[in-house]
N, C-alpha and C positions, 0 to 999 in steps of 0.2 A: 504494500500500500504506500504510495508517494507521502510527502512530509506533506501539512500542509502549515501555507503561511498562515499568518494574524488578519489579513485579509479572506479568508479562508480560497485564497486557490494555488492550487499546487506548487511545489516548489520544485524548479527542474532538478532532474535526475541528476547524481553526481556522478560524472564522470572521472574514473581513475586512468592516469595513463602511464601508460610499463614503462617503470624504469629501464635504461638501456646499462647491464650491468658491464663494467668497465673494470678491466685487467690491469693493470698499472703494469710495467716495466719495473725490475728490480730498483735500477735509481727514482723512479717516479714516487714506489714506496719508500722506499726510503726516508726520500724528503719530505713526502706527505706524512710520515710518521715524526720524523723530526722536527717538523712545524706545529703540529700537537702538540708535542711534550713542552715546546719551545712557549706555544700558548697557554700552555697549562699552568708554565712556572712563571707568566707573565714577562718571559726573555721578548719582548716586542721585535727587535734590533735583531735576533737570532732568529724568528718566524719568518720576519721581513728578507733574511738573507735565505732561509728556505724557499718564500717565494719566488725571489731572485733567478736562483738556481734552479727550480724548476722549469721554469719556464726558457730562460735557457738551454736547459738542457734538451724539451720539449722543441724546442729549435730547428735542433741539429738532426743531423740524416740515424741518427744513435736510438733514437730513444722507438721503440718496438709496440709503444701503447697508440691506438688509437686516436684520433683526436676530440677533444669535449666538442659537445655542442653546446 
């Protein structure tokens, strides 16, 4: 049975949409890990240089992952 609104008419259907599961490259995890811990301990300057570095890295003819959308 649909939701309905406070105006009593239907509320559209929620649509979910599949995430596209995404393999990271050894260095991709890496840095993606090292950017967590980096934010976790509030090292800003050390996330920031993880970003860096990804993306960087994400660059070059190297990096075996995918590209985001």
């Amino acid at each position: 049975m649909p939701t309905q609104r406070p105006d009593d008419r239907p509320a559209p259907p929620e649509t979910h949409h599949a995430e596209t599961q995404f393999t990271p490259c050894d260095p991709c995890h890496h840095l993606t890990l090292a950017e967590a811990e980096a934010n976790a301990a509030y090292d800003w300057s050390k996330a920031t240089d993880c970003r860096v570095l990804l993306k960087r890295h994400r660059a070059t003819g190297e990096c075996s992952a995918p590209e985001p959308e």
